[in-house]
C-alpha positions as CSV (number, residue, x, y, z in Angstrom):
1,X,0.0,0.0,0.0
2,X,3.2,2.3,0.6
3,X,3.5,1.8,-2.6
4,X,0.3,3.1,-3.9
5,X,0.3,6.6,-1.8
6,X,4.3,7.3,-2.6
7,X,2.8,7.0,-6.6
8,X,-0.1,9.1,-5.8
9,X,2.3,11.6,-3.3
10,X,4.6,11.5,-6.9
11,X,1.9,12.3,-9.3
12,X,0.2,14.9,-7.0
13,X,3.5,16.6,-6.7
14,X,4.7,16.9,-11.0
15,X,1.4,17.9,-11.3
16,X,1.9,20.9,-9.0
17,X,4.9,21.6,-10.7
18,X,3.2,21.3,-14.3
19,X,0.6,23.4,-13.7
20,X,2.4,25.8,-11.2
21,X,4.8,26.1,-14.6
22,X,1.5,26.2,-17.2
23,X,0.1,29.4,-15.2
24,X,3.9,31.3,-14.7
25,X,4.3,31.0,-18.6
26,X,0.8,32.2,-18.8
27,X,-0.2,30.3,-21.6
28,X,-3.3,28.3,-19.9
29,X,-5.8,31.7,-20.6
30,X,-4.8,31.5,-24.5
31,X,-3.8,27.6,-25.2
32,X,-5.4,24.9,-22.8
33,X,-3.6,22.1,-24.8
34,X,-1.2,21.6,-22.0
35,X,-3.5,21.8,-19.0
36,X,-6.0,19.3,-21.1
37,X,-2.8,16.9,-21.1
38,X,-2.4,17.2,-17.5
39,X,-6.2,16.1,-17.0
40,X,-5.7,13.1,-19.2
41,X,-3.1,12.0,-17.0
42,X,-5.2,11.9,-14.1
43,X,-8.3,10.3,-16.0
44,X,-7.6,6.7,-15.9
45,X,-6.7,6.7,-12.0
46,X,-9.9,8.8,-11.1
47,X,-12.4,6.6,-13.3
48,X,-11.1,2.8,-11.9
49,X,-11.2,4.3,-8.0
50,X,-13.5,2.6,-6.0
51,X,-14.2,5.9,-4.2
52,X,-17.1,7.4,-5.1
53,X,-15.5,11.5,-4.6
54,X,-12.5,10.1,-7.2
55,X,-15.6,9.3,-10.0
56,X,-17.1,12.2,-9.3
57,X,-13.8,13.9,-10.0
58,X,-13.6,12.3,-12.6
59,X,-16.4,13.4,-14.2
60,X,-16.0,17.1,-13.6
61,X,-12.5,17.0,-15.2
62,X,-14.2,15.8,-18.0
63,X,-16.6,18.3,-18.0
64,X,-13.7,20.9,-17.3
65,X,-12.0,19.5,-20.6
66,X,-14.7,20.3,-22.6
67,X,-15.4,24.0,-21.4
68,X,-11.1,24.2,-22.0
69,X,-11.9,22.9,-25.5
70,X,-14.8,25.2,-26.0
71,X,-13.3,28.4,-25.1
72,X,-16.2,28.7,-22.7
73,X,-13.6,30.6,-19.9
74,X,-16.8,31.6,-17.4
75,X,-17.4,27.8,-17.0
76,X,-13.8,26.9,-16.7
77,X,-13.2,29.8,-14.4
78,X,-16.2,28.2,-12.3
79,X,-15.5,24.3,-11.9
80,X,-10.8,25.5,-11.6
81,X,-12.8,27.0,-8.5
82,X,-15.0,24.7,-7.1
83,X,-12.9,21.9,-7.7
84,X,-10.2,24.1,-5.9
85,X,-12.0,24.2,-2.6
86,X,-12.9,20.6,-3.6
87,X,-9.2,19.6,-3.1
88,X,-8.5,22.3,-0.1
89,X,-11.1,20.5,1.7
90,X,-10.2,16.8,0.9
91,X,-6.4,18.0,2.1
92,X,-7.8,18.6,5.3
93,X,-9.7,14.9,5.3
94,X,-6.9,13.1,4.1
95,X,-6.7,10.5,6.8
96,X,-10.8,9.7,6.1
97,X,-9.6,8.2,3.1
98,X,-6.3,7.3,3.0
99,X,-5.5,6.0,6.3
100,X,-3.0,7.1,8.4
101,X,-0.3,5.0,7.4
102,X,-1.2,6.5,3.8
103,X,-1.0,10.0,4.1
104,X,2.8,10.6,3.2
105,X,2.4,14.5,2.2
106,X,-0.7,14.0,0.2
107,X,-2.6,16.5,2.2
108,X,0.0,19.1,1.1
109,X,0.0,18.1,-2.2
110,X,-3.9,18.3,-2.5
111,X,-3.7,21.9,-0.4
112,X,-1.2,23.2,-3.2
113,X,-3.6,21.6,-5.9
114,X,-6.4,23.5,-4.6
115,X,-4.8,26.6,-4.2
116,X,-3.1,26.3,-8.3
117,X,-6.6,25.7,-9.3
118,X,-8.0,28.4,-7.8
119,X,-5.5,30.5,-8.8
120,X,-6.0,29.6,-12.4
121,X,-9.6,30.3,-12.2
122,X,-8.6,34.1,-10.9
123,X,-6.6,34.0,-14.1
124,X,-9.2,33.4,-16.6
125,X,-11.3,35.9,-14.7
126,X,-8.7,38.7,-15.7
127,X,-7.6,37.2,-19.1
C-alpha cells in the first residue's frame, strides 16, 4: 500500500509543478492544450477508483475538458474554482480516506492543488 500513496504523493507533486509552470508562462488563458494533457493524465486513476468522490472527479474534469476545448472561460473559471475548494477541503480529510499509514504529504500536495486551481480560475477571470 506504501506503494500506492508514494505513486499518488509522486503524481500529485509533478502535477503541481506542471501546472504551477503552465500558469507562470501564462499560456493556460490562450492555449489549454497543455492543462488538457495534464487532466488526461489523471483520467484513468480517477475513473477505476473505488471511491465514489475520485468518480465524481472524474467526471467534472471531464466536464472541465470540454469547457477548455470550447473556449467557454466563465465555465472553466467556475468548476478551476469549485474543484479548488474541492481539493482544499479533501487535504484537510486526508486520513478519512487514506489511512493514516497512507498519508505521506498527500494532504499538502492536494492543499497546493487547490490553491493552483483556484489561482487559475482568478486568471481566466482577468484574461
Amino acid at each position: 500500500m506504501a506503494d500506492h500513496s508514494e505513486n499518488l504523493n509522486d503524481h500529485l507533486y509533478a502535477t503541481n509543478l506542471g501546472l504551477g509552470s503552465i500558469l507562470s508562462n501564462d499560456t493556460f488563458a490562450h492555449d489549454p492544450t497543455t492543462f488538457i494533457a495534464t487532466i488526461d493524465g489523471w483520467l484513468p486513476m480517477l475513473q477505476n477508483a473505488d471511491n465514489a468522490k475520485l468518480k465524481a472527479a472524474a467526471a467534472d474534469l471531464q466536464q472541465l475538458k470540454e469547457y477548455m476545448r470550447n473556449g467557454d472561460k466563465t465555465q472553466t473559471g467556475e468548476l478551476l474554482q469549485r474543484l479548488g475548494e474541492q481539493a482544499s477541503r479533501e487535504a484537510s480529510h486526508i486520513h478519512t480516506w487514506a489511512g493514516d499509514h497512507l498519508h505521506n504529504g498527500i494532504g499538502d500536495q492536494l492543499r497546493h492543488l487547490g490553491q493552483i486551481l483556484i489561482m487559475a480560475s482568478g486568471n481566466l477571470k482577468v484574461s
